[in-house]
Every structure is written in C-alpha cells, then in structure tokens.
C-alpha positions in Angstrom: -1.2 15.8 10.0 -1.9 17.0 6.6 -1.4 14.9 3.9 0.4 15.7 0.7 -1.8 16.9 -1.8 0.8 18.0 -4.5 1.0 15.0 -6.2 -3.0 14.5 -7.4 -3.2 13.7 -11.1 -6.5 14.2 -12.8 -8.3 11.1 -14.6 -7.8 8.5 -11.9 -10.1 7.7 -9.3 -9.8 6.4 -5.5 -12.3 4.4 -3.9 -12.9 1.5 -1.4 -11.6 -1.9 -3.0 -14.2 -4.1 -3.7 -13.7 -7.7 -4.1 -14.2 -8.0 -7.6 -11.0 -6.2 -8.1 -8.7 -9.3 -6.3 -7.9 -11.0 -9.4 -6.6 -7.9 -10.8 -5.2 -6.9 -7.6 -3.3 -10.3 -7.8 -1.9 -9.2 -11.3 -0.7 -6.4 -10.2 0.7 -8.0 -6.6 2.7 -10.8 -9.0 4.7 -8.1 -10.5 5.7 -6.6 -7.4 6.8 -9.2 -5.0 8.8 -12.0 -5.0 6.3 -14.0 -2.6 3.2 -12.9 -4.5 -0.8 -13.1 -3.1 -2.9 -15.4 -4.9 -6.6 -14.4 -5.8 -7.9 -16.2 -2.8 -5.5 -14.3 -0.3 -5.9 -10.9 -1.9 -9.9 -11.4 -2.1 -9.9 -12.4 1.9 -8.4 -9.3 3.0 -10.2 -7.2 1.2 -13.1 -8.9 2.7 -12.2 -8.6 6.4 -14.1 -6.3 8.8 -10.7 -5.1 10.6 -9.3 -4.1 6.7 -9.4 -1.0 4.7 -8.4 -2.0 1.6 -8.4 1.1 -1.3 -8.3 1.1 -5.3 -6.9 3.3 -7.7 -8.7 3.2 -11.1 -8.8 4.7 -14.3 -11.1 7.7 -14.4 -13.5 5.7 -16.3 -13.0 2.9 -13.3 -12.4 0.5 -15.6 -9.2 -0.1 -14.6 -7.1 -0.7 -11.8 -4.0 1.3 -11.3 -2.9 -0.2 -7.8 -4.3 -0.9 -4.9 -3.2 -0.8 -0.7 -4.6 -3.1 2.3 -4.2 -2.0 5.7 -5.7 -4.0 9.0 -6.7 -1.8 11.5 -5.9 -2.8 15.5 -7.3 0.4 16.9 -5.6 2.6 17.5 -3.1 1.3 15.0 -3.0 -0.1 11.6 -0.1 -2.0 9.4 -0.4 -1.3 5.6 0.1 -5.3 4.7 0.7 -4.4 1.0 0.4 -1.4 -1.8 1.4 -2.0 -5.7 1.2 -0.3 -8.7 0.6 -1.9 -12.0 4.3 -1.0 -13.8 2.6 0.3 -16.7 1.6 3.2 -13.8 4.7 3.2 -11.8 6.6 6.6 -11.0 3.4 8.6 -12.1 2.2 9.7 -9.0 -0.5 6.5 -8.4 1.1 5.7 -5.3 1.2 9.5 -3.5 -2.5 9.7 -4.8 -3.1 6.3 -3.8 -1.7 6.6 -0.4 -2.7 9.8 0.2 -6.5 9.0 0.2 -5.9 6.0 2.3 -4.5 7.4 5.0 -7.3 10.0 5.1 -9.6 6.6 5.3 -7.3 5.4 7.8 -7.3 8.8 10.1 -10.9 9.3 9.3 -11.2 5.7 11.4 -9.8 7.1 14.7 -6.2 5.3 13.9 -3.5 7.2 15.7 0.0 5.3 14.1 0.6 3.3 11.3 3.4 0.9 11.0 4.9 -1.2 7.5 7.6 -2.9 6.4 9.5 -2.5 3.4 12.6 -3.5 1.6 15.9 -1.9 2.7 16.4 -1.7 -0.9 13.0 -0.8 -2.3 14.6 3.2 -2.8 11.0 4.0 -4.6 8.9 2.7 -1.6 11.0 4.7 0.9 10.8 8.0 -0.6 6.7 7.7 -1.3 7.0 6.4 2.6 8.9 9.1 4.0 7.1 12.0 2.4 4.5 10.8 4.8 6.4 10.9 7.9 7.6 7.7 8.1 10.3 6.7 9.8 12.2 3.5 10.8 11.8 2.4 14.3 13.1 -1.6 13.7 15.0 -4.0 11.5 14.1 -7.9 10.4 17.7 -8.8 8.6 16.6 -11.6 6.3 13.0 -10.9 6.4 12.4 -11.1 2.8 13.0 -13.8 -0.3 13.9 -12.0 -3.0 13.6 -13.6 -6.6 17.3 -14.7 -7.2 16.8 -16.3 -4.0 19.0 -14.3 -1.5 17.7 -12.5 1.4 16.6 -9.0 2.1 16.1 -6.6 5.5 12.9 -5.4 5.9 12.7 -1.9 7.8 9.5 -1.4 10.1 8.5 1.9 9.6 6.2 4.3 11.8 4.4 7.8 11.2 1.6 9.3 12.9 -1.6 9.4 11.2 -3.5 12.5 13.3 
C-alpha cells in the first residue's frame, strides 16, 4: 500500500525517537490522555528492541512536534500511542508523522497493524482511516476519561504491505 503523501509540510523533520526526547514526549502525552505516561514509561518503550518509536521535530530539530510508539510482534505491530503537542494539532503533524512510520513499520517486514482509539476521538479516526484502517472489535468501558466516566475503545486494523 501507498501511503498518503499529500499532507507533507515543509520545515518539520521525521526521525527515529531517541530517548532524550521522553520528557518531552511525556509533555506532550499529559496533554492528550487522561491516563498519561510518565518520563520513565515513555523512555522504556522507546528503549525496547521489539519498538519503533518515531519523532516529529521542528526543522531545526529543536523541537518536538509529536511523537508515535509501535511494538512490533512480527508479523504485526500495535501503535501503543501517537500525540501531538496542541500548539501543532490539525496542521498535518500527525499525517506526516504517521505517514513516515508506517513506512518504518512496512520497511520492517510487518504485514498488519492494529490500535485502539476512542469511539469519540473524531480527529484520531479520520487521520486513522485515511490509512486504511478499519474497526474489527469493541472494549465498552475501555477508557477513563478525565471527568471520570468511561469511554469505548475501537480496535482498529489496516494492512501495512
């Protein structure tokens, strides 16, 4: 499959996440979840053998724009978490961002990736589904939100090759 490529901006760049990044990557992971990473947690992953974990910076790569994590279990992978800083969101860091990881991702041999997401995350499922996604289960009270109710998360599939 080819990947969307309309949606490129000029002065960011993608690369491999390094660990250096996981306090801002933490920031950033606060601001989008209601059950957020610590330092620690993000910095682990990023760490592990079995993830591909990739940044989006500035064009200087001074700083980061977002970030995603994905552990690979050959021949699949689960993206675990992708975020935006909000100063960034709706701007086209998340095609970009998701775009050159799942060229990493297909690069690796993987043959399906999977996610879940919040049924009501609207911004999530339309960067999702421009890449073939597609929901294939439910969890009904998967998720804490912040006002303390519950939220479904959708498992979603697409084919990476």
């Amino acid at each position: 499959m080819r990947w969307p490529t309309f949606w490129r901006r000029s002065g960011r760049t993608m690369r491999r996440l390094d660990p250096a990044w996981a306090s801002a990557c933490a920031a950033i992971h606060k601001t989008a979840f209601a059950r957020p990473w610590g330092v620690n947690e993000v910095e682990q992953l990023i760490s592990q053998r079995e993830c591909i974990s990739d940044a989006a910076l500035t064009g200087s790569g001074k700083a980061l724009l977002g970030f995603v994590i994905s552990r690979l279990a050959a021949p699949e992978a689960e993206i675990l978490t992708i975020a935006v800083d909000p100063a960034h969101r709706g701007k086209g860091v998340g095609h970009d961002l998701l775009n050159h990881h799942m060229s990493r991702i297909a690069a690796a041999g993987i043959k399906e990736m999977f996610l879940e997401v919040d049924e009501g995350n609207g911004p999530a499922l339309k960067l999702y589904r421009a890449y073939g996604f597609q929901e294939v289960g439910r969890r009904p009270g998967y998720y804490s939100k912040a006002d303390g109710t519950r939220a479904t998360a959708l498992i979603l599939r697409a084919d990476v090759s």
